[in-house]
N, C-alpha and C positions, 0 to 999 in steps of 0.2 A: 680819209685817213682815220679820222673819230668811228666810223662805224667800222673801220677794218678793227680796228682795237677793240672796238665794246662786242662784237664778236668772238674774239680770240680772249677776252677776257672771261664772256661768257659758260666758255671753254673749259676754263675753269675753273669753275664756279665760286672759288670764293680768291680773291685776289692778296692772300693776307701771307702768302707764302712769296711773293714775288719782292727780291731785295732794291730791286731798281727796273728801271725800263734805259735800255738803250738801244740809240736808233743814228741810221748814218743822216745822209741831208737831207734824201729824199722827205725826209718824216719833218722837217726842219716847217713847221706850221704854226701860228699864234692859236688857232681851234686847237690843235691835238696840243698844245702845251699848256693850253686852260683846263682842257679837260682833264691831263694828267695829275693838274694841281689842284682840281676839284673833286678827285679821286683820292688824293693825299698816295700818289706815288708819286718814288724818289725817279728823277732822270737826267741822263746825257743824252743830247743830239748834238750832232753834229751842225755846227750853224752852216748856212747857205749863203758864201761869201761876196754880197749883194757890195756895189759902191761905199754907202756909208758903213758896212762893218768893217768892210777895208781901210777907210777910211781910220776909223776909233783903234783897230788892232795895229796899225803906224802910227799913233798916236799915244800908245802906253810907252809910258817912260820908265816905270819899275819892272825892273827883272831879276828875278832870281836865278843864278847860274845854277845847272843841273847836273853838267859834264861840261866836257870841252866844249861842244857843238850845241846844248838845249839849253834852253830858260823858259819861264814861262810868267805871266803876269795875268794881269785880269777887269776888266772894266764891268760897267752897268749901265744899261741902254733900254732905253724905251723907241722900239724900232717905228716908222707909220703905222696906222694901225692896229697895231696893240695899246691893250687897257692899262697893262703897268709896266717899267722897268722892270729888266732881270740879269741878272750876269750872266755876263759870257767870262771863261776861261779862255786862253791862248799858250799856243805851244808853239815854240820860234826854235827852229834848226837852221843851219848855217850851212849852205851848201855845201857842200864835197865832192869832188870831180871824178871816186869811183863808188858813191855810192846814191841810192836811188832815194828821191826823198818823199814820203806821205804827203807834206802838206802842200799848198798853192803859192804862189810867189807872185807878192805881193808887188806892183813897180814902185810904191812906193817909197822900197826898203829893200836895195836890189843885193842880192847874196843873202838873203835870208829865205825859206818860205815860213806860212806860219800852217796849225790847225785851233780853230776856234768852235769852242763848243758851249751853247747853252745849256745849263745847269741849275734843278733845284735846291742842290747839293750846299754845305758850307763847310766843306771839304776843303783840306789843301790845293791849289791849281795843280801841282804834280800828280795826287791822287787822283784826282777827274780826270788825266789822262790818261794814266797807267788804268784805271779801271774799265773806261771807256776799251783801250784795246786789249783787252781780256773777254770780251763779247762773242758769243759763239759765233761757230762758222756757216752764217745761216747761208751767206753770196757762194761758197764751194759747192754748198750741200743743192743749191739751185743751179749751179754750173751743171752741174753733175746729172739735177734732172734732163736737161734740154740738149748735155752734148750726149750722154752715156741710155740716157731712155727717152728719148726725143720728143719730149716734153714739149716743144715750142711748134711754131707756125705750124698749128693743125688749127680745123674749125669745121666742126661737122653746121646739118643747116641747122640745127634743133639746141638750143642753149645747154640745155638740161642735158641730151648726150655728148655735150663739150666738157661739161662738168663731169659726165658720168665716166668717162675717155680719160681726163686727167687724174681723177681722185683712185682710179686702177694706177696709174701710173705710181701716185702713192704710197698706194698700199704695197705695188712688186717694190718700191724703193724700202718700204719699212721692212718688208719679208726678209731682202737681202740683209738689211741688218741685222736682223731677229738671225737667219741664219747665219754669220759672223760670228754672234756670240753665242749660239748653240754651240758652234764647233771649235769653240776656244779658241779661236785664231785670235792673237796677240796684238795686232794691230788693223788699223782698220784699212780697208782696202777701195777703191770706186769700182763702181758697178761695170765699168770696161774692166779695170783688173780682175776682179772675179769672174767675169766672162772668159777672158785669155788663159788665166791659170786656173779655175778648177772645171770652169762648166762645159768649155769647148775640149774635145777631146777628139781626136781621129780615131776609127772605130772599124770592123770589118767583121760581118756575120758570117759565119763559121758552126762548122760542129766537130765535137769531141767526143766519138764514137755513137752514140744514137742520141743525145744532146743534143739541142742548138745554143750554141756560148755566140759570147759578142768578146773581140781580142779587142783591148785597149792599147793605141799606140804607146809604148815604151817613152817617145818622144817629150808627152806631156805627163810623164807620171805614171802611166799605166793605174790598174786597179792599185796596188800597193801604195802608191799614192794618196788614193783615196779612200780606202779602207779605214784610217783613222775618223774621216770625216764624217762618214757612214756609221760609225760605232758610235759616235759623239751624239748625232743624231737619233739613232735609234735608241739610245738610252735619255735623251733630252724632255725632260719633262717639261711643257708649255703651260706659263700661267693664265688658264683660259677659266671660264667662267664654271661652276658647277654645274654639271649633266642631270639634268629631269628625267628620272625613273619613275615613269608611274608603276601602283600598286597595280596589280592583275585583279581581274572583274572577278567579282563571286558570285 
């Protein structure tokens, strides 16, 4: 996990723009939380609701009421392991019978579940919640590779053309989005939806007197349809790099 980070930090290249790091459980590691603090970044993870943190999160006694259903309180724990204590925050919801609840239900506090999350933060406990789920939508934008561009269970023999296989994968996912906002569509759409509605078309070759046309089915739009899209694009100026013109030989 430290080396996925110092990678993607690498990325780039100076880390002084980054307001926080936040991460679900998976990232839930005493390494990657020393290294974050040896970085001097702010973070939330997600704790990984092992015995004893269940244990200490039934065990807080001060709550602060947040609604009817939330409170939230906070401890400091030095887990096996780890070199020092750190706080954890907790987020305690009250079951309710039609609605679904985020966190884990704990037996030792039954009608409640909690979420706990380690924090470098010395934030209000509310505020390490609310900011914590304000976190981009990185688990959709992954859904979206493996069910919409089927990103998953492949594996050529060759490592490098596995990488090479995925990292296309990529780039047609950024294209799609690069295309979205060329064409000013207002909201953002998944890579099935823009399949369905603009790119799949029924079609039939045809001529219009000594012409060959291609007639778009009326069904999906027809060209009127798409003509807007068309225009949006062909007048779309892409922020690419500056073009090398060499000088002609004399």
């Amino acid at each position: 996990m430290v080396e996925f980070l110092k990678e993607a930090l690498a990325k780039l290249q100076s880390p002084e723009g980054i307001r926080r790091v936040r991460a679900d459980a998976g990232f839930f590691d005493e390494k990657l939380l020393s290294y974050l603090e040896e970085q001097k970044l702010d973070s939330i993870v997600v704790a990984r609701l092992t015995r004893w943190l269940k244990r200490e999160a039934a065990r807080v006694s001060e709550w602060r009421a947040l609604e009817a259903t939330y409170g939230v309180g906070e401890f400091r724990l030095q887990l096996w392991g780890w070199d020092r204590a750190r706080r954890f925050v907790v987020v305690r919801e009250e079951l309710q019978e039609r609605k679904s609840s985020l966190g884990r239900k704990l037996m030792e506090v039954p009608g409640s579940t909690f979420r706990v999350f380690v924090t470098s933060l010395a934030d209000p406990p509310e505020e390490i919640g609310r900011d914590y789920h304000q976190r981009a939508c990185v688990e959709q934008r992954i859904e979206e590779l493996k069910s919409n561009l089927a990103a998953d269970d492949f594996c050529l023999k060759q490592f490098y053309a596995t990488e090479a296989a995925f990292l296309a994968i990529l780039m047609l996912f950024n294209l799609l989005g690069e295309f979205q906002r060329a064409t000013g569509m207002t909201s953002y759409r998944r890579p099935a939806s823009l399949r369905a509605q603009v790119f799949l078309c029924g079609a039939i070759l045809g001529r219009a007197g000594h012409r060959t046309v291609l007639h778009l089915s009326s069904a999906w739009g027809g060209l009127e349809h798409r003509n807007a899209l068309f225009d949006r694009l062909l007048a779309y100026f892409g922020p690419t790099s500056p073009k090398f013109n060499p000088e002609p030989a004399t």
